[in-house]
DSSP file (Angstrom, degrees, kcal/mol; ACC not computed):
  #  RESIDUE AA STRUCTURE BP1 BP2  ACC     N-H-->O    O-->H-N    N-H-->O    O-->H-N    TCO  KAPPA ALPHA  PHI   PSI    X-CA   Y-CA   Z-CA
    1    1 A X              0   0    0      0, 0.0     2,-0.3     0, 0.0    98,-0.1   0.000 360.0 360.0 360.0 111.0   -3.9    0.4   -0.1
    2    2 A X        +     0   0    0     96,-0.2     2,-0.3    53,-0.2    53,-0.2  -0.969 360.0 160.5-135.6 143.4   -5.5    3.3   -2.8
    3    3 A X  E     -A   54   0A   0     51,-0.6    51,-2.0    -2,-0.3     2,-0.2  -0.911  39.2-110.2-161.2-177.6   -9.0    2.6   -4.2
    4    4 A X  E     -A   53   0A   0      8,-0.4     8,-1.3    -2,-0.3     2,-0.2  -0.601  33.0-177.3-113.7 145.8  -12.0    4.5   -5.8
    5    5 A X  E     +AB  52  11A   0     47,-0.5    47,-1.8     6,-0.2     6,-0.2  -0.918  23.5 175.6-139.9 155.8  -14.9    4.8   -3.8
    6    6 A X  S    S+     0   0    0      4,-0.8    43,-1.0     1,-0.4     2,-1.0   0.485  87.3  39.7-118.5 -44.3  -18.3    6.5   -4.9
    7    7 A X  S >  S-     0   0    0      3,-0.2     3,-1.9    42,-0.1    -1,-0.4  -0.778 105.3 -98.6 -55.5  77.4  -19.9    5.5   -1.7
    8    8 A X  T 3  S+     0   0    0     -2,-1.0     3,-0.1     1,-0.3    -1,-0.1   0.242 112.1   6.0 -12.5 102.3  -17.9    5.8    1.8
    9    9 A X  T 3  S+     0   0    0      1,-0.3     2,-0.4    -3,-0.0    -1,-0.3   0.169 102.6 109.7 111.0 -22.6  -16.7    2.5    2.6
   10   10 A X    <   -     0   0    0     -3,-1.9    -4,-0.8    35,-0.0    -1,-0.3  -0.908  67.4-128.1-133.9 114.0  -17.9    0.4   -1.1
   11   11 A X  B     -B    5   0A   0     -2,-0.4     2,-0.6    -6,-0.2    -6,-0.2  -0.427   7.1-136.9 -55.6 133.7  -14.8   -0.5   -3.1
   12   12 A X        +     0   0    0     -8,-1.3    -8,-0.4    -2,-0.2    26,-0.0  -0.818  27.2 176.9 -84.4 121.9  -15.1    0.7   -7.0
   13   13 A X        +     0   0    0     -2,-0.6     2,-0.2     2,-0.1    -1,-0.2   0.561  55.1 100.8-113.0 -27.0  -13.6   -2.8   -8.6
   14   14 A X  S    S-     0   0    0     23,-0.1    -2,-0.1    21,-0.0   -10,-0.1  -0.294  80.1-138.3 -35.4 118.2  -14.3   -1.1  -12.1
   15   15 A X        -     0   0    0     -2,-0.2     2,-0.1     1,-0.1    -2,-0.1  -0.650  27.4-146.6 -77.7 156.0  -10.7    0.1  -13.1
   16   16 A X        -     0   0    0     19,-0.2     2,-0.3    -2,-0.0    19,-0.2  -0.211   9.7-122.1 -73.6 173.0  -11.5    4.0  -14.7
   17   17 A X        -     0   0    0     17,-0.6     2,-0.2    -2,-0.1    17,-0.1  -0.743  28.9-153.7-163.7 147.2   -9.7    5.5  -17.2
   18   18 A X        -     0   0    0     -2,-0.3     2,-0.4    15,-0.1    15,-0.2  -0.553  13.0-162.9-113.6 134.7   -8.4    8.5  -16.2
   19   19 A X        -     0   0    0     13,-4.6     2,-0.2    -2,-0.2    -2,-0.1  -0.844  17.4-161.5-108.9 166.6   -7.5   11.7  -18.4
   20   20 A X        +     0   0    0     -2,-0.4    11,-0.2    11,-0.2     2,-0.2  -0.875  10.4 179.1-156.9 111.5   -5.1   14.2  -16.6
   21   21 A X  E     -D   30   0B   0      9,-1.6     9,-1.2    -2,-0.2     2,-0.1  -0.627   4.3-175.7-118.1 157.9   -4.5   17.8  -17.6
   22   22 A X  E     -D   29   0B   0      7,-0.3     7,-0.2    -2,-0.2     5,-0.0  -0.361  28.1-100.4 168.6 131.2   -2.6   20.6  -16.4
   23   23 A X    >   -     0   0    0      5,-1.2     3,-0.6     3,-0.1     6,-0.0   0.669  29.4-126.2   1.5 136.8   -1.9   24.4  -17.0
   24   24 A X  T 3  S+     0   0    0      1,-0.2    -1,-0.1     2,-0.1     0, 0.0   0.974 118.5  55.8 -65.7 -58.3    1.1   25.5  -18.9
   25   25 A X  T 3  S-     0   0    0      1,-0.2    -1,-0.2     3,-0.0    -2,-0.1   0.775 109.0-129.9 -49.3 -24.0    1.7   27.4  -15.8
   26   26 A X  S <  S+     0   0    0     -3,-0.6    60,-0.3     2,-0.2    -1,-0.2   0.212  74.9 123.8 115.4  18.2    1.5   24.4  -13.9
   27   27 A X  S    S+     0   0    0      1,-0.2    58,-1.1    58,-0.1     2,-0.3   0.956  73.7  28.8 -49.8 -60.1   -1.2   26.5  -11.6
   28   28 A X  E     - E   0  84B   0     56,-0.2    -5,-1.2    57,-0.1     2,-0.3  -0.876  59.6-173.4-120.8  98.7   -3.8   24.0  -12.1
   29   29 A X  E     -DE  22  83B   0     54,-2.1    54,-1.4    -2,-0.3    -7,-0.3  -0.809   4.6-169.9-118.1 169.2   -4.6   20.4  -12.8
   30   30 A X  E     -DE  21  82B   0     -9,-1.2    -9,-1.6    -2,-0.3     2,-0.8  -0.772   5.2-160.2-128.3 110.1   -7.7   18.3  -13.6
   31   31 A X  E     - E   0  81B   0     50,-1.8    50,-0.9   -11,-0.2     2,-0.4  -0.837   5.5-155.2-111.8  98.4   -8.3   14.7  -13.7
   32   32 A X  E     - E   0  80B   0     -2,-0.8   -13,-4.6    48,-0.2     2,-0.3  -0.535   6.9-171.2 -71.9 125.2  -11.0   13.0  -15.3
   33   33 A X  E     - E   0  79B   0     46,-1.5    46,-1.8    -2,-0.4     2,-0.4  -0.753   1.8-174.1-113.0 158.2  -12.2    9.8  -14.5
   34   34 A X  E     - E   0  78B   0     -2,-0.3     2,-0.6    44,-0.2   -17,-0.6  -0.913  10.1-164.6-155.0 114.1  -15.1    7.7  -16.9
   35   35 A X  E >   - E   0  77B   0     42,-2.8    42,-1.4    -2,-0.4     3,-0.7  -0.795   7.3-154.3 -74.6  98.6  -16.4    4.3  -15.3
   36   36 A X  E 3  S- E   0  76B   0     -2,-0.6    40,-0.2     1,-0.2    39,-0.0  -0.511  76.0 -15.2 -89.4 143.9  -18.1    2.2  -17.9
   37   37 A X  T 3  S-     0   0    0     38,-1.7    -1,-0.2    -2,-0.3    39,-0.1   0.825  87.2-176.3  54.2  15.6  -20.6    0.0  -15.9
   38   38 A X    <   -     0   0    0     -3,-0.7     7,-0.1     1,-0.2     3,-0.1   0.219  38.1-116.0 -64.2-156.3  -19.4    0.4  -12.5
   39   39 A X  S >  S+     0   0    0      1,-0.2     3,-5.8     2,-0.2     6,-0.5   0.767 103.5  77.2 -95.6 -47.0  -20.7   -1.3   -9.7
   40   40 A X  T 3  S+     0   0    0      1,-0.3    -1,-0.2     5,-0.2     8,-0.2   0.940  93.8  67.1 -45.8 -15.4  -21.9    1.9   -7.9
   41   41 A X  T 3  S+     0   0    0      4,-0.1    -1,-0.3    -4,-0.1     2,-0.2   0.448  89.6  51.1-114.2  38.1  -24.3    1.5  -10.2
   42   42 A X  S X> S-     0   0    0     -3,-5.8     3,-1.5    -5,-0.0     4,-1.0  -0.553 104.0 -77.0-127.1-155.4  -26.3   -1.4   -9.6
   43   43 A X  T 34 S+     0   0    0      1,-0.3     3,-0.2     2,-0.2    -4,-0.0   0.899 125.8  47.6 -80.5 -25.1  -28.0   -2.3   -6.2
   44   44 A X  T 34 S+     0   0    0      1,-0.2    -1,-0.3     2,-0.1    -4,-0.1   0.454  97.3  70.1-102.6   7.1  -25.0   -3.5   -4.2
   45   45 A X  T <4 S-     0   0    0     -3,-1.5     2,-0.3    -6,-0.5    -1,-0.2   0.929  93.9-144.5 -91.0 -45.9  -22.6   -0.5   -5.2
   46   46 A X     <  -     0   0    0     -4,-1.0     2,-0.8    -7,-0.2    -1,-0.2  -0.738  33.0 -29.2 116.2 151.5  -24.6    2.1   -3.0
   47   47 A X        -     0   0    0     -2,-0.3     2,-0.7    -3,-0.1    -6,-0.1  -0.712  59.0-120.6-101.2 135.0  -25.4    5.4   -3.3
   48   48 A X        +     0   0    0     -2,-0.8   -41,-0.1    -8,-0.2     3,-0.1  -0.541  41.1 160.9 -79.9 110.5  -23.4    7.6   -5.0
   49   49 A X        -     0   0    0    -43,-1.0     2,-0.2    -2,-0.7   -42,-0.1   0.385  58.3 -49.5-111.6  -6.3  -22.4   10.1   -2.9
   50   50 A X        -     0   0    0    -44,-0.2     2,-1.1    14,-0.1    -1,-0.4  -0.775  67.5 -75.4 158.3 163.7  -19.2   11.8   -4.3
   51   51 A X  E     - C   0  62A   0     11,-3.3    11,-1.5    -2,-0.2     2,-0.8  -0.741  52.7-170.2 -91.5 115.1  -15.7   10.5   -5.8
   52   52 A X  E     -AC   5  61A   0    -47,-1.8     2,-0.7    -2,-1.1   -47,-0.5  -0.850  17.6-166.5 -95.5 130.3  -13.2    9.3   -3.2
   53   53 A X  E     -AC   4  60A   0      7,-2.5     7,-2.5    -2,-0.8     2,-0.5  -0.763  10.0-171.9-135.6 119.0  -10.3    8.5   -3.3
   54   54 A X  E     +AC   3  59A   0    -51,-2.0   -51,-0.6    -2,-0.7     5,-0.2  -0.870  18.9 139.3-114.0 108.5   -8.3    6.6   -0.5
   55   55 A X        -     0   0    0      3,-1.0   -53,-0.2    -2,-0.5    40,-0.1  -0.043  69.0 -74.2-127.5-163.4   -4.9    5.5    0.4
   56   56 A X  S    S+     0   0    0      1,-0.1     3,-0.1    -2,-0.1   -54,-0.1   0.476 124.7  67.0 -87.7   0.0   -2.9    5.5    3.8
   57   57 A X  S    S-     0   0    0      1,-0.2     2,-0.3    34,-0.1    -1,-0.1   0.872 115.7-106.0 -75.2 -55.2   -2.6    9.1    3.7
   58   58 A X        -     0   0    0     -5,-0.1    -3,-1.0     2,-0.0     2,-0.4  -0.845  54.5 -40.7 179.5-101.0   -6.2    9.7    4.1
   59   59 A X  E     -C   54   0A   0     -2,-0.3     2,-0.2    -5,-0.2    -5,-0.2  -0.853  26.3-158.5-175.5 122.3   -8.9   10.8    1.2
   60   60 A X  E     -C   53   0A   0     -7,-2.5    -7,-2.5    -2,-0.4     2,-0.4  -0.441  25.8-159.3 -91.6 163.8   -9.1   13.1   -1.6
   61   61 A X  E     +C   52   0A   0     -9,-0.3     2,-0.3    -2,-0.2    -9,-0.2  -0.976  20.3 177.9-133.5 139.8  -12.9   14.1   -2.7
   62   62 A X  E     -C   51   0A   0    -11,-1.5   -11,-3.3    -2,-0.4    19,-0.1  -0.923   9.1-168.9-135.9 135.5  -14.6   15.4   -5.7
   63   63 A X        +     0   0    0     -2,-0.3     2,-2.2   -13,-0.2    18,-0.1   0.191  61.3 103.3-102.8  30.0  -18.2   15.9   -5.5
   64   64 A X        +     0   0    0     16,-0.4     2,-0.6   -13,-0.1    16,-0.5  -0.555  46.5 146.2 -94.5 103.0  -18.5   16.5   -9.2
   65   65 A X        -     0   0    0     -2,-2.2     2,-0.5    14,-0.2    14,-0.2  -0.916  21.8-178.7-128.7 122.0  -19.9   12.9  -10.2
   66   66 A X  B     -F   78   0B   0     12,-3.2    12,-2.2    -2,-0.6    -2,-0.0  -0.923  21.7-132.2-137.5 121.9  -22.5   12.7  -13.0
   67   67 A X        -     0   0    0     -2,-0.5     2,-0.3    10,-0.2    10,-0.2  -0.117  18.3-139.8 -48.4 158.6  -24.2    9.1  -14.3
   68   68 A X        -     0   0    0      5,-0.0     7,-1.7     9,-0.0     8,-1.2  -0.910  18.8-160.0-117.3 161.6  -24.1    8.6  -17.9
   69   69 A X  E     -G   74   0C   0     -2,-0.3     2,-0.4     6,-0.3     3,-0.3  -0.992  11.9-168.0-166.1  85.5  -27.5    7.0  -19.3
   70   70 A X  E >  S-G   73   0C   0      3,-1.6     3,-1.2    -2,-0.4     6,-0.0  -0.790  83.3 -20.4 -86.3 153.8  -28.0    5.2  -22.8
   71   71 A X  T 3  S-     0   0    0     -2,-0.4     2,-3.2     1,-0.3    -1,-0.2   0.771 132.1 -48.6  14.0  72.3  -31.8    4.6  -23.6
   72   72 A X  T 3  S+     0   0    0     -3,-0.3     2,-0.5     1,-0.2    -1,-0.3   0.216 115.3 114.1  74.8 -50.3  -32.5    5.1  -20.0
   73   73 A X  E <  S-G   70   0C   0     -2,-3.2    -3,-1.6    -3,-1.2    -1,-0.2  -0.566  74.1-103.8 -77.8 139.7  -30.0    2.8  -18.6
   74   74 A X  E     +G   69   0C   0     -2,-0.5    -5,-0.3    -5,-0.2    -1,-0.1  -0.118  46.2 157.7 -68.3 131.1  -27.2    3.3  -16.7
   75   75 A X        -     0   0    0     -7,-1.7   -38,-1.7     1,-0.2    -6,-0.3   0.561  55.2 -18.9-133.2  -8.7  -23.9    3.0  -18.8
   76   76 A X  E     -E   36   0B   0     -8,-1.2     2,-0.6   -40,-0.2   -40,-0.2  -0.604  50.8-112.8 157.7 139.7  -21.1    4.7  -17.1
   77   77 A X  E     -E   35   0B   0    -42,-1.4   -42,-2.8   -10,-0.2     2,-0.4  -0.756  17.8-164.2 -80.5 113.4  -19.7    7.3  -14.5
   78   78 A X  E     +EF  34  66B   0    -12,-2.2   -12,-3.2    -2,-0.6     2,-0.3  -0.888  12.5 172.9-120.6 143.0  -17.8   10.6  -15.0
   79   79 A X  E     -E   33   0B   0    -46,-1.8   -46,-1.5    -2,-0.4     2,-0.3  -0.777  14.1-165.6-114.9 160.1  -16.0   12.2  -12.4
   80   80 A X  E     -E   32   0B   0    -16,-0.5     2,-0.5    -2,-0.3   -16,-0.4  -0.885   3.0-169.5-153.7 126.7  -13.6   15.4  -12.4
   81   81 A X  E     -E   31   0B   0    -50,-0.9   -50,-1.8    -2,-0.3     2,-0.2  -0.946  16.1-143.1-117.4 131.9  -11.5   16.0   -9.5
   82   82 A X  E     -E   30   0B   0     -2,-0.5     2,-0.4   -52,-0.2   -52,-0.3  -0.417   6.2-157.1 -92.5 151.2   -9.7   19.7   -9.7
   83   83 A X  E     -E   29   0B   0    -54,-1.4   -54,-2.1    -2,-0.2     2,-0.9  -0.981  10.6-164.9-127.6 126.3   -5.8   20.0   -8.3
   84   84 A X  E  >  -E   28   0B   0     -2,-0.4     4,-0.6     1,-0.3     3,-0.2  -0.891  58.1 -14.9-130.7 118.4   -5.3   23.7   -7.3
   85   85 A X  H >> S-     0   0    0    -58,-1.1     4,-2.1    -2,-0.9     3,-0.7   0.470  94.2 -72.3  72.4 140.9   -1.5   24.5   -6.8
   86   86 A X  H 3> S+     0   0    0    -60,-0.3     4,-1.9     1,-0.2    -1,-0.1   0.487 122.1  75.1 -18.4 -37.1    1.4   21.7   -6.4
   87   87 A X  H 3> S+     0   0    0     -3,-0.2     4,-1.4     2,-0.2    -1,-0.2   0.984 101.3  31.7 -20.4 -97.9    0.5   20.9   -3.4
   88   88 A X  H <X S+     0   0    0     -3,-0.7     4,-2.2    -4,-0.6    -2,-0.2   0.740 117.0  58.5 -60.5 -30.5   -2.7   18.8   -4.3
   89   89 A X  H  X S+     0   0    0     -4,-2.1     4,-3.9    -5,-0.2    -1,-0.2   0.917 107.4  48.0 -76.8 -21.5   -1.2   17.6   -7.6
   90   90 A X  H  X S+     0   0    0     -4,-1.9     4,-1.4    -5,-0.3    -2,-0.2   0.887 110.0  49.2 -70.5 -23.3    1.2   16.3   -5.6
   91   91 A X  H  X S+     0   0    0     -4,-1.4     4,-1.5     2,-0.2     5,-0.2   0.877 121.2  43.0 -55.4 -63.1   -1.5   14.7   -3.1
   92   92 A X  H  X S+     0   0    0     -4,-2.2     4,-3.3     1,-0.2    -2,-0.1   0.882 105.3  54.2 -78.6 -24.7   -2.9   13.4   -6.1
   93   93 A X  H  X S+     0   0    0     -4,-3.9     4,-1.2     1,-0.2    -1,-0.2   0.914 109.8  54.7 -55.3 -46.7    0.1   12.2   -8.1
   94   94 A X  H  X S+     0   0    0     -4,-1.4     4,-0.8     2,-0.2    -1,-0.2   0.577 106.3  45.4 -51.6 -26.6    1.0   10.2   -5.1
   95   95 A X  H >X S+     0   0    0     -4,-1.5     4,-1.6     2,-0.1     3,-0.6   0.859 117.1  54.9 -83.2 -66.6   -2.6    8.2   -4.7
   96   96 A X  H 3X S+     0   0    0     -4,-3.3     4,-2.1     1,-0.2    -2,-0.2   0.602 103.5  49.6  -6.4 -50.4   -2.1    7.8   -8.7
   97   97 A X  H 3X S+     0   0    0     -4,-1.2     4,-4.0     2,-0.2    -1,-0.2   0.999 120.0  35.9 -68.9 -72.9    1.3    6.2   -8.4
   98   98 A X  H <X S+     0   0    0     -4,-0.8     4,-4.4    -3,-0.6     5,-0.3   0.877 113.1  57.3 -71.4 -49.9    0.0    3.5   -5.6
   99   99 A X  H  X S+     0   0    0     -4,-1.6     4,-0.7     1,-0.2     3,-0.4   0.958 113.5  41.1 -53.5 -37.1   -3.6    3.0   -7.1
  100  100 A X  H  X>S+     0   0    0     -4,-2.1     4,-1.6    -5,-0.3     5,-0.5   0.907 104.1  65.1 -87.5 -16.4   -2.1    2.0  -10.4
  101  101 A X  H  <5S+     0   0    0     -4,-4.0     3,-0.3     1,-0.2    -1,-0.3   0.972 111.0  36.0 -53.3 -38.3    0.6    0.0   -8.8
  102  102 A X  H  <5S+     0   0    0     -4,-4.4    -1,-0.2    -3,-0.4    -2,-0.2   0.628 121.4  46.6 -98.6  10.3   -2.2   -2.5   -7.4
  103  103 A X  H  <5S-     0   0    0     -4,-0.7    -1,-0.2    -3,-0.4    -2,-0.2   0.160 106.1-123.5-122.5  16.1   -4.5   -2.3  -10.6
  104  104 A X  T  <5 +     0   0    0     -4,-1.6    -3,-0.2    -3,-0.3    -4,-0.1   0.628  56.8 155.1 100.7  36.1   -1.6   -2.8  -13.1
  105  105 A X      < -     0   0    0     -5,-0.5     2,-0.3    -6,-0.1    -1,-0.2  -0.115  27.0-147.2-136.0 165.6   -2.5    0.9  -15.0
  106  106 A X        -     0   0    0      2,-0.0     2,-0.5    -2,-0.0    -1,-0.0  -0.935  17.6-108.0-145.8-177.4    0.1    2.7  -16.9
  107  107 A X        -     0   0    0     -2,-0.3     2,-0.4     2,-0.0     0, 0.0  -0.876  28.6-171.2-117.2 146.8    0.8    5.7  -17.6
  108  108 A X        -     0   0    0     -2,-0.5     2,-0.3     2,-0.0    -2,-0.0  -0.929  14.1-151.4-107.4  92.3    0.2    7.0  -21.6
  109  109 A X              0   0    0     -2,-0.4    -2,-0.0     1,-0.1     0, 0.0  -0.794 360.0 360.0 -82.2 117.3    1.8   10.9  -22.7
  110  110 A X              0   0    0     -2,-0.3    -1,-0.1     0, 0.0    -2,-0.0   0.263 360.0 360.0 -86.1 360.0   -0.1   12.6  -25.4
């Protein structure tokens, strides 16, 4: 089990797509996610309370989550979750692995 949550407990079923950066030193990682249309943002997603993300290991957090807005309406979510030392990119590579295994994702190298 890994899924996206914006809400504790309410499933994301919008798939992201996810950029992933990190340091030449390898100090440092960052992964950006951008939701078009998710669900958190209509009445039955919830309130969006921070990005989670939850596997059998437990749950990684970012609270930098900011709507985006065309003419007033809601159009899409961006999130950026920080990785600070091997540790946590390894934490995070590992949810990676398993979310895209059950949502079919691949992975793309620039």
């Amino acid at each position: 089990m890994a899924e996206i949550q914006f809400s504790p407990g309410v499933k994301e079923e919008v798939i992201p797509d996810i950029r992933i950066t990190r340091a030449k030193d390898l100090s440092d990682g960052t992964a950006t996610f951008y939701f078009d249309r998710p669900k958190a943002l209509t009445e039955e997603g919830g309130e969006v309370t921070g990005l989670y993300m939850v596997d059998e290991e437990g749950e990684l957090v970012s609270k930098d989550v900011n709507g985006k807005f065309i003419n007033g309406e809601p159009a899409g979510i961006e999130a950026v979750f920080v990785m600070r030392g091997q540790e946590e990119w390894d934490r995070f590579m590992r949810f990676m692995e398993r979310y895209s295994e059950e949502n079919g994702l691949g992975l793309t190298k620039k």
